[in-house]
C-alpha positions as CSV (number, residue, x, y, z in Angstrom):
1,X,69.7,-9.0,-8.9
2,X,69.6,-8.2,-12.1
3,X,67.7,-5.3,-11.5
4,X,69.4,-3.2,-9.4
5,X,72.4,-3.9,-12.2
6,X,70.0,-2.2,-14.1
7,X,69.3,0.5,-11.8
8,X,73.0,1.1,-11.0
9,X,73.7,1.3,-14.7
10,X,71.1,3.3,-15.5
11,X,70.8,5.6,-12.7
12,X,74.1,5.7,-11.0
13,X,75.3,3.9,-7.6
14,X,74.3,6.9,-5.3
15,X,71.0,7.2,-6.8
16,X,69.9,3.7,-6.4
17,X,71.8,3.7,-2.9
18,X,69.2,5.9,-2.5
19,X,65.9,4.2,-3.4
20,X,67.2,1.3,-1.5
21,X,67.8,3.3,1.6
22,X,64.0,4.7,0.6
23,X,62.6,0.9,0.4
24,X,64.0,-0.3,3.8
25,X,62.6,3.0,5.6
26,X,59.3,2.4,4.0
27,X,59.2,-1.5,4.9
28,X,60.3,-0.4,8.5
29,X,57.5,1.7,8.7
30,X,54.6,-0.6,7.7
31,X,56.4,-2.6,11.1
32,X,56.5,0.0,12.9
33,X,52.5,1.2,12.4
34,X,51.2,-2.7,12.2
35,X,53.1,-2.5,15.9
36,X,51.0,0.7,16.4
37,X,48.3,-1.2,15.3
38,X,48.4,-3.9,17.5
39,X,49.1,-1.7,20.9
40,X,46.0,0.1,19.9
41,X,43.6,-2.5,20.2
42,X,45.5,-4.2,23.3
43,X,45.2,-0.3,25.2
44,X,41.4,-0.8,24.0
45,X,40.7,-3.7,25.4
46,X,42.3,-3.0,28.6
47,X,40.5,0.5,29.0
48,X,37.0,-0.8,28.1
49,X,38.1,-3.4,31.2
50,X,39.0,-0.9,33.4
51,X,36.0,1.6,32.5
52,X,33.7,-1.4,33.3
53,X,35.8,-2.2,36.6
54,X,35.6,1.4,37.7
55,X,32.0,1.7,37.1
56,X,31.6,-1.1,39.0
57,X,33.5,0.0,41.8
58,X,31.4,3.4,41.8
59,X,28.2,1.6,42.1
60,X,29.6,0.0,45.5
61,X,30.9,3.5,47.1
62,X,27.9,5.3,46.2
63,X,26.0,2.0,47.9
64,X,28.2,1.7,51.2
65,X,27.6,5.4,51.9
């Protein structure tokens, strides 16, 4: 608290609106790429699944012809 006093006082209400405004966008988008993140390595998994599937499914085509 007693530092955005400080800011306010020494910066102005605007300008430490501002950096605040600045903060939360940051925060929300170290959320948004941890998110990111974390759908990248589920898609992974699930392709390296489905490559393995599919290859497996080619092997019995190219068999049964």
């Amino acid at each position: 608290m007693l530092t955005i006093v400080a800011l306010v006082a020494y910066t102005g209400y605007d300008e430490t609106m501002k950096i605040c405004s600045y903060a939360d966008l940051q925060i929300r988008y170290a959320f948004v790429m941890v998110r990111m993140k974390l759908m990248g390595w589920k898609l992974k998994k699930q392709l390296i699944k489905d490559t393995t599937d599919f290859e497996k499914f080619l092997k019995e085509y190219k068999n049964g012809q």
